[in-house]
C-alpha positions as CSV (number, residue, x, y, z in Angstrom):
1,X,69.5,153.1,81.6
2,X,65.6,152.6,80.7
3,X,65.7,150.0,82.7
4,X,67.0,151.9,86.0
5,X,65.0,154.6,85.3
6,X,61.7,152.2,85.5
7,X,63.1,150.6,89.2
8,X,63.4,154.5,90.2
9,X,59.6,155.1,89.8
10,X,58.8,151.4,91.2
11,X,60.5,151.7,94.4
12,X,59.7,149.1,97.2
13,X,58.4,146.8,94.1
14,X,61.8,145.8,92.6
15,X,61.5,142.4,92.5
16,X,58.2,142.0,91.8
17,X,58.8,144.5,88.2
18,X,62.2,142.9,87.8
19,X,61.1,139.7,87.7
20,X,58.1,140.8,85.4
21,X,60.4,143.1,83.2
22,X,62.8,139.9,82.7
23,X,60.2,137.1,81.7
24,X,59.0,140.3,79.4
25,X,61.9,141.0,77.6
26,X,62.8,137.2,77.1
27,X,59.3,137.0,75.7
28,X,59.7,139.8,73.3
29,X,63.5,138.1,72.3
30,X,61.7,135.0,71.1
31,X,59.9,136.9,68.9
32,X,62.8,139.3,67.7
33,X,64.3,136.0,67.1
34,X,61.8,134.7,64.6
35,X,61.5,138.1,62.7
36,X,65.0,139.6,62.6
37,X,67.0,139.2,59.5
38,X,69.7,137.0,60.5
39,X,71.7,135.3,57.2
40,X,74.6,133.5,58.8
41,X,73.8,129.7,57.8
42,X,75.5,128.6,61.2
43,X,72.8,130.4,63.4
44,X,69.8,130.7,61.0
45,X,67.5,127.2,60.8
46,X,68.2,125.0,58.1
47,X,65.1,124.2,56.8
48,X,63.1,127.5,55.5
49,X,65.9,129.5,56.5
50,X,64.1,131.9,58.9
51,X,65.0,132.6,62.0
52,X,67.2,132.0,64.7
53,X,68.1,127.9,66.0
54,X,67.0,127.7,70.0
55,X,71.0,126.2,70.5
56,X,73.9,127.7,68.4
57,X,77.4,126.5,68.7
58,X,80.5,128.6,69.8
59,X,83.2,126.0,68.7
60,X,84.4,127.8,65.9
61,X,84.6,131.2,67.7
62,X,85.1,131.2,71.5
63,X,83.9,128.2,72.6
64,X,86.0,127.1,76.0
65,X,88.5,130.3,75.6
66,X,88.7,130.5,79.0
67,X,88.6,126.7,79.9
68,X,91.5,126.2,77.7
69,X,93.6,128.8,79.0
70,X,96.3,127.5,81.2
71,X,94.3,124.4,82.2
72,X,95.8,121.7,84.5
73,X,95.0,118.2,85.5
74,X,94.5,117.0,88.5
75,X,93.9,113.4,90.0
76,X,92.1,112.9,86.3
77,X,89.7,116.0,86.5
78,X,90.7,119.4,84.2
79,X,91.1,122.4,86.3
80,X,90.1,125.3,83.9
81,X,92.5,127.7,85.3
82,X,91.4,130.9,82.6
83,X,87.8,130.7,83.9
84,X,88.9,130.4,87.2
85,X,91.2,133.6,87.3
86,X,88.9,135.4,85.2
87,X,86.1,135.0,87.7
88,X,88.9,135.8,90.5
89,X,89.9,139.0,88.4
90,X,85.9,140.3,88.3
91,X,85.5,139.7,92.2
92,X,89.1,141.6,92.9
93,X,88.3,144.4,90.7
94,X,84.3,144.6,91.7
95,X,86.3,144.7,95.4
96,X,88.2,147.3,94.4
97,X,85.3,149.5,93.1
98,X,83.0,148.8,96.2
99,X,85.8,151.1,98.3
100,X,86.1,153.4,96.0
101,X,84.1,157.1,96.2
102,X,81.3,155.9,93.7
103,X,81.1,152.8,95.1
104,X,81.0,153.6,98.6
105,X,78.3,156.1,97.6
106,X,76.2,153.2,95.8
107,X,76.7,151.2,99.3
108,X,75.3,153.5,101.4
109,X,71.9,154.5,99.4
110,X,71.2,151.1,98.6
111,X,71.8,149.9,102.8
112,X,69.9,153.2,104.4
113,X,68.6,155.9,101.6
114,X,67.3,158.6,103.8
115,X,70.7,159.0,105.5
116,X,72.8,158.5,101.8
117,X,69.9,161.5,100.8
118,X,71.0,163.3,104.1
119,X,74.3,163.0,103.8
120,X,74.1,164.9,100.3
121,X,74.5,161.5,98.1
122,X,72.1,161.2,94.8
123,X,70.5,158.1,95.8
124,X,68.3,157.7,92.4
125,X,72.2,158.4,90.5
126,X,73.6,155.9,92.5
127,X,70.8,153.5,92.2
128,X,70.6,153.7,88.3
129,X,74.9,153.1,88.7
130,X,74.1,150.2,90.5
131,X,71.3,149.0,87.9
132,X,73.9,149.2,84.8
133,X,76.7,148.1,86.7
134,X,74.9,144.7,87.3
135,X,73.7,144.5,84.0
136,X,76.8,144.7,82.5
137,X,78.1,142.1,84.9
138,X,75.3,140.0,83.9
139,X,76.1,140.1,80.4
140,X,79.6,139.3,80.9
141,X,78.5,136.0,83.1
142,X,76.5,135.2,80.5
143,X,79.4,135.2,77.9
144,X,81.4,133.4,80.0
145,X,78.9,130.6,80.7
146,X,78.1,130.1,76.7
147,X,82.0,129.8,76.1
148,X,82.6,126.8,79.4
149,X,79.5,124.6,78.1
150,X,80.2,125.8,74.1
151,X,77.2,126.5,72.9
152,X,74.8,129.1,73.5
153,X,70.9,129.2,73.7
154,X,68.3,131.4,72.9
155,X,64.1,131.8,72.8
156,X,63.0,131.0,76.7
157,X,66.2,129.1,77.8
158,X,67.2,132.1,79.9
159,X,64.1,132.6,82.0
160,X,65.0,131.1,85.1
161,X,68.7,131.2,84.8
162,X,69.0,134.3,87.2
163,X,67.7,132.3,90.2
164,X,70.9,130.0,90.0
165,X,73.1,133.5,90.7
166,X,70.5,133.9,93.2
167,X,70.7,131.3,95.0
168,X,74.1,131.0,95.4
169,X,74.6,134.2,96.7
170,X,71.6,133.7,99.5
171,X,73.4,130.4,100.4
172,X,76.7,132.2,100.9
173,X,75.3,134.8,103.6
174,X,73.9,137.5,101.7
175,X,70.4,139.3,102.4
176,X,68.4,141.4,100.1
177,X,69.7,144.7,101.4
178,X,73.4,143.6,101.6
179,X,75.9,141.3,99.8
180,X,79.8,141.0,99.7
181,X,82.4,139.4,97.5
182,X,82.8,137.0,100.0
183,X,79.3,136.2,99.7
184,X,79.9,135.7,96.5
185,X,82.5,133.2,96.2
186,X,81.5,131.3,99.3
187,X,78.1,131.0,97.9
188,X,79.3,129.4,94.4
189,X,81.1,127.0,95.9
190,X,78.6,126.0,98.4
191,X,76.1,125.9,95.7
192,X,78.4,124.3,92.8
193,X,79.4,121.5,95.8
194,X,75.5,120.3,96.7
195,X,74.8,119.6,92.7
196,X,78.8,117.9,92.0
197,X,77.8,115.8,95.5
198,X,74.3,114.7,95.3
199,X,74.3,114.2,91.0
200,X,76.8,111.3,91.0
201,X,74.6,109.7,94.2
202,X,71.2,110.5,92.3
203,X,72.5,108.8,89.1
204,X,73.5,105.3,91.1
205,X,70.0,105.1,92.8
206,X,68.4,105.7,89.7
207,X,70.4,104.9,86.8
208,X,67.1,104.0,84.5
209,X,65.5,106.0,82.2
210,X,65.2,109.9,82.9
211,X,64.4,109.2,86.5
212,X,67.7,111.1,87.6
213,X,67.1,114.2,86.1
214,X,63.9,115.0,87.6
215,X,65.5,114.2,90.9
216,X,68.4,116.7,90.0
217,X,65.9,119.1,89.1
218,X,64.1,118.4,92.5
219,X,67.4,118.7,94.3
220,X,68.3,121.4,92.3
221,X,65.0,123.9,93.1
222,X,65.1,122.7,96.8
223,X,68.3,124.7,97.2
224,X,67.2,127.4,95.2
225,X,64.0,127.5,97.9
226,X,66.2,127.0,100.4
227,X,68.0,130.0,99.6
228,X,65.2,132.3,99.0
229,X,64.2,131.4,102.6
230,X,67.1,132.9,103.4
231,X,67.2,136.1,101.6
232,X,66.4,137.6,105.0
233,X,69.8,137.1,105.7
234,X,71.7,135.1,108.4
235,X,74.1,132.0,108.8
């Protein structure tokens, strides 16, 4: 709610105070880390006892709750069919909620404001709606993502995760102003499809040393500019 309430007043500079707001807040984390009480020996560090570790395991709570769900094998590879109908289950109901009243509302002041004003719709309601309806989405990713890899990390590993969502959405045909499901799930599997392609070629030309992962990273940021180039929209 704060935080919608600050892209109200900011309007036209969204994601230059986003962007700002986010390295922020994962700044002040790191240090909420460090100074809140935490006593649970499996998260604090070992030695001196202060303090939160930068990775903390999930294997012993929900570590890979929705890999393991229902999971198939196929030609070799596990299919993690939970994750996979959990993420289809978030795009059918997000669907669902994008043609209902609200969400139909939040459509129109975010693609043309003075006619959703016009037209007698609260564009700043809809907007902070909007706001908390991705944030809560974003949290639920997030959860989701610690429990597939198992662990999850804290202090500044989050600071540039967002631009992987990003990204993949740009890639899949989405512009600034407008975005679909389809966008969605075209664009993570776009996405998902350069890195599983080009990682296993990277890692046979340059098997030595940590030569491959900078290239990964290089390939890895090159479609992230790639998509930003297209956040104008287009095919």
């Amino acid at each position: 709610m704060i935080y919608s309430i600050i892209l109200n007043r900011v309007k036209g500079d969204e994601m230059t105070v986003g962007t700002y707001m986010g390295y922020s807040v994962v700044s002040l984390m790191c240090i909420g880390w460090l100074i809140i009480p935490f006593k649970n020996p499996e998260m604090i560090w070992a030695i001196g006892g202060k303090g939160l570790r930068s990775t903390i395991s999930l294997t012993n709570r929900y570590g890979k709750v929705l890999d393991e769900l229902g999971n198939i094998k196929i030609m070799g590879q596990v299919i993690p069919i939970g994750t996979i109908l959990f993420f289809g289950l978030c795009c059918f109901f997000m669907w669902l909620f994008l043609r209902s009243k609200t969400g139909a509302a939040m459509v129109a002041a975010g693609d043309n404001p003075k006619f959703a004003e016009a037209s007698g719709i609260n564009v700043d309601r809809q907007r902070t709606i909007g706001t908390i309806l991705s944030m809560v989405l974003g949290a639920v990713g997030i959860l989701v993502y610690g429990q597939s890899y198992g662990f999850i990390q804290l202090y500044t590993a989050p600071l540039n995760m967002p631009f992987l969502a990003i990204s993949a959405i740009l890639i899949g045909g989405a512009s600034i102003k407008k975005a679909s499901i389809g966008n969605v799930i075209s664009g993570v599997i776009i996405f998902q499809s350069l890195l599983a392609i080009s990682l296993p070629v990277i890692n046979g030309l340059l098997p030595i040393g940590s030569l491959s992962e900078v290239v990964r990273i290089i390939v890895q940021n090159g479609v992230i500019l790639y998509a930003l180039t297209k956040a104008g929209g287009g095919e």
